[in-house]
Steps between C-alpha positions, in 0.01 A plus 500: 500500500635843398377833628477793302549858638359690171175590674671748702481883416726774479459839690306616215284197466646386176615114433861447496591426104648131591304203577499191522242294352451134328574511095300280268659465167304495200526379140433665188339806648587805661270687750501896470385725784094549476446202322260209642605126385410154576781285537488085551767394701595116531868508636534450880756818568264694323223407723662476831593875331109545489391371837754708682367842350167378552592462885645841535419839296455308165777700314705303296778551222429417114811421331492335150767180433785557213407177358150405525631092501695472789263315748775612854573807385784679736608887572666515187220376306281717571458921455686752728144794459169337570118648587435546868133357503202397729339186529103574422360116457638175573325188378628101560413283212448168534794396371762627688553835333359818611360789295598862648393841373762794593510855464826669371572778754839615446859450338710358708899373513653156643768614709607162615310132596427453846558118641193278458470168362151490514404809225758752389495830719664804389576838612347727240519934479214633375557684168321886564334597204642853335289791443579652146300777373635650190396577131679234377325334704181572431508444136689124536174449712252614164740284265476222722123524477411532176803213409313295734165571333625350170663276677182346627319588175751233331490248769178365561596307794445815718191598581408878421369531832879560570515824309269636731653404828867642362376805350422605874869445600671847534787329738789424286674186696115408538444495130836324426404202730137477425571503080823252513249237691332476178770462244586182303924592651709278528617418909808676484343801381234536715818460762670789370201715556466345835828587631495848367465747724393814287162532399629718181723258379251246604270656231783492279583140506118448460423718198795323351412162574072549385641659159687198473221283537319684275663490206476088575117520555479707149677266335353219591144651428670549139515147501170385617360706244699340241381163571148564569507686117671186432266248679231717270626448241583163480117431629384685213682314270359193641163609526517575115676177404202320714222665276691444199546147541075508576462703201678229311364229631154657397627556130673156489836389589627553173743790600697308754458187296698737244737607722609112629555451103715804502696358799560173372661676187709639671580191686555310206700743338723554809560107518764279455440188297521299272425590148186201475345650841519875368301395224238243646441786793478801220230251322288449798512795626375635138213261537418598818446864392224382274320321786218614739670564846190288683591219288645152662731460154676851615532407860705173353721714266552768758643177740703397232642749372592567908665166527691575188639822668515381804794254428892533540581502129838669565510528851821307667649537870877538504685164584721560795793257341745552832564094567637554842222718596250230375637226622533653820145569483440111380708390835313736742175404422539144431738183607649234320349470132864575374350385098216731469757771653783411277219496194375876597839610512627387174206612357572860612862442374425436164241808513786717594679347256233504182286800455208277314362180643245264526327453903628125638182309564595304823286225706570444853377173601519379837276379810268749650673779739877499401472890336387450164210796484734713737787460317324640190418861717914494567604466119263783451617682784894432378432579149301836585174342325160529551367163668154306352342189615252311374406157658367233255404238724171368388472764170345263234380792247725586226336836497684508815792541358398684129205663608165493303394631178327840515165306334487416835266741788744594779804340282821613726895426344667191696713495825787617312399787343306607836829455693696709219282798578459449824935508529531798284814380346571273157749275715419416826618154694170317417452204748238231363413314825415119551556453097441124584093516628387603158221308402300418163124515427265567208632895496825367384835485649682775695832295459510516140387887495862553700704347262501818307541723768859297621633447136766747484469454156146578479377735786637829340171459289283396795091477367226592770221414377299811623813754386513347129836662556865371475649529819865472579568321844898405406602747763269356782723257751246193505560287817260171547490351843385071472484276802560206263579475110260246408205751510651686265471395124841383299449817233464723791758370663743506209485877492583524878853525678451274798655602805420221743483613898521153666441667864762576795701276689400482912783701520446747251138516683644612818689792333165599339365492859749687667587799239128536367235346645527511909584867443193562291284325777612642801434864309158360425432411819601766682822329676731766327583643885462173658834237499389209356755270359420168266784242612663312232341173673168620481438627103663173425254319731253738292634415157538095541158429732244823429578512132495301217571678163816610266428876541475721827114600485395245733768594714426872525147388645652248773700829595245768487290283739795459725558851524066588572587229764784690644367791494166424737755362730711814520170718538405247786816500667495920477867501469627583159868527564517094574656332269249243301748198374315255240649182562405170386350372822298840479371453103385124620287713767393755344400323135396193698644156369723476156270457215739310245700165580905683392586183298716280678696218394406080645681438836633175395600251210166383329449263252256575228493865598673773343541904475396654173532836378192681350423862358173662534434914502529563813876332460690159576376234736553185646353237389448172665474175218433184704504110347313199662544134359221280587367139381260521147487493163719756380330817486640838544338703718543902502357716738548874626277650241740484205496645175537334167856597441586384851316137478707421139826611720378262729445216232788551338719460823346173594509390131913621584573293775310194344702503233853514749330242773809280448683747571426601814454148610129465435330207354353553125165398595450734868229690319306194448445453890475818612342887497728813515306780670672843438330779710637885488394697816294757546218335303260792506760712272454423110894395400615478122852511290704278394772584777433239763598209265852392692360574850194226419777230357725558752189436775386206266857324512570593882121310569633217265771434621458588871767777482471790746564867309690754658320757701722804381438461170236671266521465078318599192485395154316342214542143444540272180422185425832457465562631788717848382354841760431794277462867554245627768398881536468700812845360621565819745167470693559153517838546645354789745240251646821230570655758665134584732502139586829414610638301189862449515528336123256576167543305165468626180461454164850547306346741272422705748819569638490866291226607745682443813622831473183665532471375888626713740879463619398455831277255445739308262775470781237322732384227215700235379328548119614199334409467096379144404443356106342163563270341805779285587705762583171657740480164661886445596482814676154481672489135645620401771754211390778317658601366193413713154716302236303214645136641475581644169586091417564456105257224335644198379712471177227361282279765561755781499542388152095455428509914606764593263451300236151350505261531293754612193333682203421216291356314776272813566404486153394133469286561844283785318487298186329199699291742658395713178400137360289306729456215221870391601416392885809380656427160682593428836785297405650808315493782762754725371761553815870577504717257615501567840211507596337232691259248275192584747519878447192647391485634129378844665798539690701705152579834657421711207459859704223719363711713294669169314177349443326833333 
């Protein structure tokens, strides 16, 4: 508590000229003496300043901040020459603030800031107001006035009321203060007229500052005048296009159907294109002038002769032909696929290189969700093209593709003209997607429409059937995108540069994951802030047991969900600096069980079962062929819902180790006694391809002959009857799927040894890949034997010689003469046998093969 000693009086009854009373600084106004003001105070110094003048004489000091910003303000911050006023009203509001209406008394000066924490207190002289009487005076006092009048005249915020109340003011400092409340000043002005003491330079200041502000006020009213002339004006105009147009429309559109002639003149004049367009659109439009503007036949011509302007003749983007720049691009947005890469960039090579040439017509064919339709956006974005798509999954309508005639009501150009106009450029990357779900009908066949649109040596006169128009599309980069080939017909097929995309490796998946996808998903799903971290353990754990395909879309899924899962549990937990670790013990809990069996290899030695190697689209698996021998009548039983291709692989493998039975120590006649069951697993899956022929006659012989096959050992390759293993396809996927299930050693077929390069080194260092040219060789290194020289036992002499030289040519020849002339029956007594062989042996028993007997 502080007590004041300013209530005191002098001898002559006067108060001294210091006091000390509470300050309460303002913001963005300035109090003058005589003038009344609410104020709305909300800071607590300011109304702890309040409630102390209320609880003593209610004087208190106005003072106006420097900056009206600072929230604390200090000494410094605020001005040295404030108001002396009195506190009339004070009102609490509800919320906290209080609303205050004070009186401006008197200038005052801060002398110095009293010690209070509470509110700041200062000691303040009062500021005694001169008495000037002079002329001068006198006639700054009339200029003021009538300044003032057009002052307010100009500036209509102020009512004219206030004319009257000033014109009464003789009192020169009075007049200064009561005016300058009114003005639009700036803060620091009004403060200069605050702190000076002389009512005639007061004036001064004042006259100079309202002439000022005049001159602004007259020149904005120049302006407002302007625009509202303006504003007229323009309203006018619009007022008189409005009845013309209902004038017109009265008389008949005729006029502005004369005027859209006019413009497409102008258009076609203007126009780039091609000498047969200028002509066909000067034609129409000539025949549209002599037509009735209501009539359908003119709203047809008017759309053509649109479509016909409407279309990038001569319009080309700018190749961008820096390689390292596009291949850059090519790398950031996409991993792996080094041939489509390499093929984009030689392409721009030879661009750079040849000023004139023909667009490459490329087909990317690969398993759903390895980057095909993306990569197509990233050439485009590398080359600086514009990018079109069209999907032709399920298009069956040649029109589709050549548009309909213009006989035709609501005839439209095909996909490829749209997309041209839509692009706005003559050679944009032009991506045909899902080239292989074309299908025929009755409408004819989109498939066969396309053939000229990806001849190079055709398309630079591409016919639409609606345009009637030669149309050159040899500048337009066509890229096709096919799951498989066999959808797509040979002549097509013949004019395409396949690129084939056989899908990534698990390991090339991972570095998909990491660089691309897990960022993409945690910015998705809001976890950019949060640390979240996918361990190595755990996408692998999502990449062999969640997913099942060659490409990575399946994979992006099993992560997005992960990543919704993680982030409920980090909004549950409330703490979002923890670090979230996805493990594979967590993906098991948070996906639930795996949902795919990763392809493992048997435990053991088995006989009669064996590890093939089979392609499909989603990539290479595993494929379990299993043999049973059991007593019958010699049937051969397939099962495992096999193709045709498959079941003749099948056949000819048994028909392969009948023919060797000897051989491997098996009696002639086994087939006669018994049933050979062959079974591939997974029954529910349709299986085809001629691929699995060694893997069924190596399960046949290990069932025969009661020899266990190796565990670590998977193979592939199509079988003879003679028993040679030719080329299979798909080799890399099948080698990726050994390398899934743990196989140590893959055979082979010899003529597939040029492929091996195609598998990833790292994957090559972990197989043993060993080449193989005949079954026998497949067998020595998949059973199990003690002794191989002794299984692979050579038949005796006689019938060594029987398979060299028996039957000789002539002997041939005298068997299909007996048989072309079934007069001559041989009797029993002359069976026709070579030497060796035994007297009882049945006449059937030749072994003419089915090639030597055709």
């Amino acid at each position: 508590m502080f007590f004041r000693n300013d209530d005191k009086k002098d001898p002559a009854g006067k108060r001294p000229p210091v006091r000390t009373v509470p300050l309460l600084p303002l913001r963005d106004i300035i109090v003058f003496p005589h003038m009344v003001v609410p104020l709305f105070v909300g800071r607590e110094k300011s109304i702890a300043a309040l409630e102390e003048a209320m609880s003593h004489d209610k004087d208190i000091l106005l003072a106006a901040q420097k900056k009206a910003k600072t929230n604390e303000p200090v000494a410094d911050d605020i001005f040295p020459v404030g108001t002396l006023g009195t506190i009339l009203q004070l009102l609490r509001l509800p919320d906290g603030t209080v609303k205050v209406l004070v009186e401006g008394k008197k200038r005052a000066h801060i002398r110095k800031y009293a010690a209070s924490d509470r509110f700041f207190l200062v000691e303040a002289e009062e500021v005694e107001e001169l008495v000037e009487r002079s002329v001068e005076i006198e006639a700054l006092v009339r200029s003021v006035h009538s300044t003032f009048e057009a002052y307010v005249k100009l500036n209509k915020r102020i009512p004219p009321e206030m004319l009257m109340s000033v014109a009464t003011i003789d009192d020169p400092a009075r007049l200064a203060d009561t005016i300058v409340a009114h003005l639009s000043l700036k803060l620091n002005d009004k403060q200069a007229i605050l702190e000076e003491h002389s009512p005639a330079k007061r004036l001064e200041k004042l006259y100079e500052l309202m002439q000022g502000e005049i001159e602004i006020l007259q020149v904005e009213k120049k302006i407002r005048t302007r625009v509202k002339k303006q504003m007229e004006k323009t309203q006018k105009e619009y007022y008189l296009n409005e009845q013309m147009q209902a004038i017109q429309k009265e008389l008949g559109e005729r006029d502005e159907f004369k005027s859209e002639l006019q413009e497409l003149e102008e258009k076609i004049k203007n126009k780039k294109m091609s000498k047969e367009a200028i002509t066909k659109a000067k034609k129409e439009l000539r025949k549209l002038k002599m037509m009735s503007p209501m009539s359908a036949e003119a709203t047809v011509v008017r759309n053509y002769v649109d479509w016909i302007l409407g279309l990038p003749w001569y319009e080309y983007t700018k190749d961008k032909l820096d390689i390292n720049e596009a291949e850059k691009i090519l790398n950031d947005d996409h991993y792996g696929l080094k041939k489509p890469k390499e093929r984009i960039l030689e392409y721009l090579a030879v661009q750079a290189m040849v000023e004139k040439m023909k667009g490459p017509i490329l087909c990317f064919v690969g398993p759903p969700g390895v980057g095909k339709t993306s990569l197509g956006k990233s050439i485009a974005k590398a080359m600086n093209r514009k990018f079109v798509r069209i999907s032709l999954g399920g298009v069956r309508d040649e029109a589709e593709i050549r548009g309909h005639r213009r006989t035709y009501i609501g005839a439209l150009p095909g996909k490829i003209i749209q997309s041209l106009k839509k692009a706005g450029s003559g050679n944009p990357v032009f991506l045909l997607d899902e080239v292989d779900k074309m299908s025929t009908d009755f409408r004819g066949d989109p498939s066969s429409a396309l053939l000229e649109v990806l001849d190079p040596e055709q398309n630079h006169t591409f016919g639409d059937h609606y345009l009637d128009l030669d149309y050159d599309l040899s500048k337009v980069m066509f890229i096709c995108t096919a799951n498989t080939l066999h959808g797509i017909p040979a002549p097509l097929q013949d004019r395409l540069e396949i690129i084939r995309i056989a899908g990534y490796t698990d390991l090339e998946k991972l570095s998909i994951a990491n660089r691309y996808l897990v960022p993409k998903q945690k910015e998705t799903n809001g976890l950019d802030e949060v640390p979240v971290e996918f361990s190595r353990k755990g996408l692998m754990e999502l990449i062999h047991r969640y997913t099942k395909e060659s490409g990575v879309r399946g994979l992006e899924r099993e992560i997005a969900t992960l990543c919704r899962k993680v982030a409920k549990d980090v909004l549950r937990s409330g703490n979002r600096e923890e670090k979230q670790r996805v493990t594979a013990k967590r993906v098991h809990k948070l996906l639930g069980p795996p949902r795919y069996r990763y392809g493992m290899t048997e435990e053991r030695d088995e006989i009669g079962l064996v590890t093939g190697l089979a392609w499909t689209e989603v990539g290479g698996e595993l494929l379990q062929t299993e043999v049973t021998v059991m007593p019958g009548k010699g049937k051969l039983i397939l099962t495992g819902k096999l193709g045709d291709v498959m079941q003749e692989s099948a056949q000819a493998a048994m028909s392969y180790v009948r023919s060797r039975a000897e051989r491997f120590g098996l009696d002639k006649k086994f087939l006669e006694h018994v049933d050979v069951h062959v079974h591939v697993a997974e029954g529910a899956v349709p299986k085809d391809g001629p691929s699995a022929g060694v893997t069924m006659a190596t399960s046949m012989v290990s069932a025969l002959a009661k020899v266990p096959v190796r565990k670590d050992i998977a193979m592939t390759g199509e079988i003879t009857l003679r028993g040679r293993v030719l080329l299979i396809g798909g080799l890399k996927e099948k080698a990726l799927a050994a390398h899934r299930g743990g196989t140590k050693t893959i055979l082979i077929p010899k003529d597939n040894a040029k492929d091996v390069r195609e598998i990833p080194m790292k994957i090559r260092r972990e197989l043993k890949i060993i080449p193989v040219e005949h079954v026998d060789e497949v067998l020595r290194q998949a059973l199990v034997l003690a002794d191989p020289d002794a299984f692979f036992k050579e038949p005796p002499a006689c019938m060594e010689n029987c398979n060299s030289s028996w039957p000789s040519p002539l002997y041939r020849m005298v068997v299909v003469l007996f048989a072309a002339l079934p007069i001559i029956t041989p009797s029993s007594d002359h069976t026709i046998r070579p030497s060796c062989m035994p007297p009882d042996s049945p006449r059937t028993a030749l072994p003419l093969s089915s090639t030597e007997s055709s």
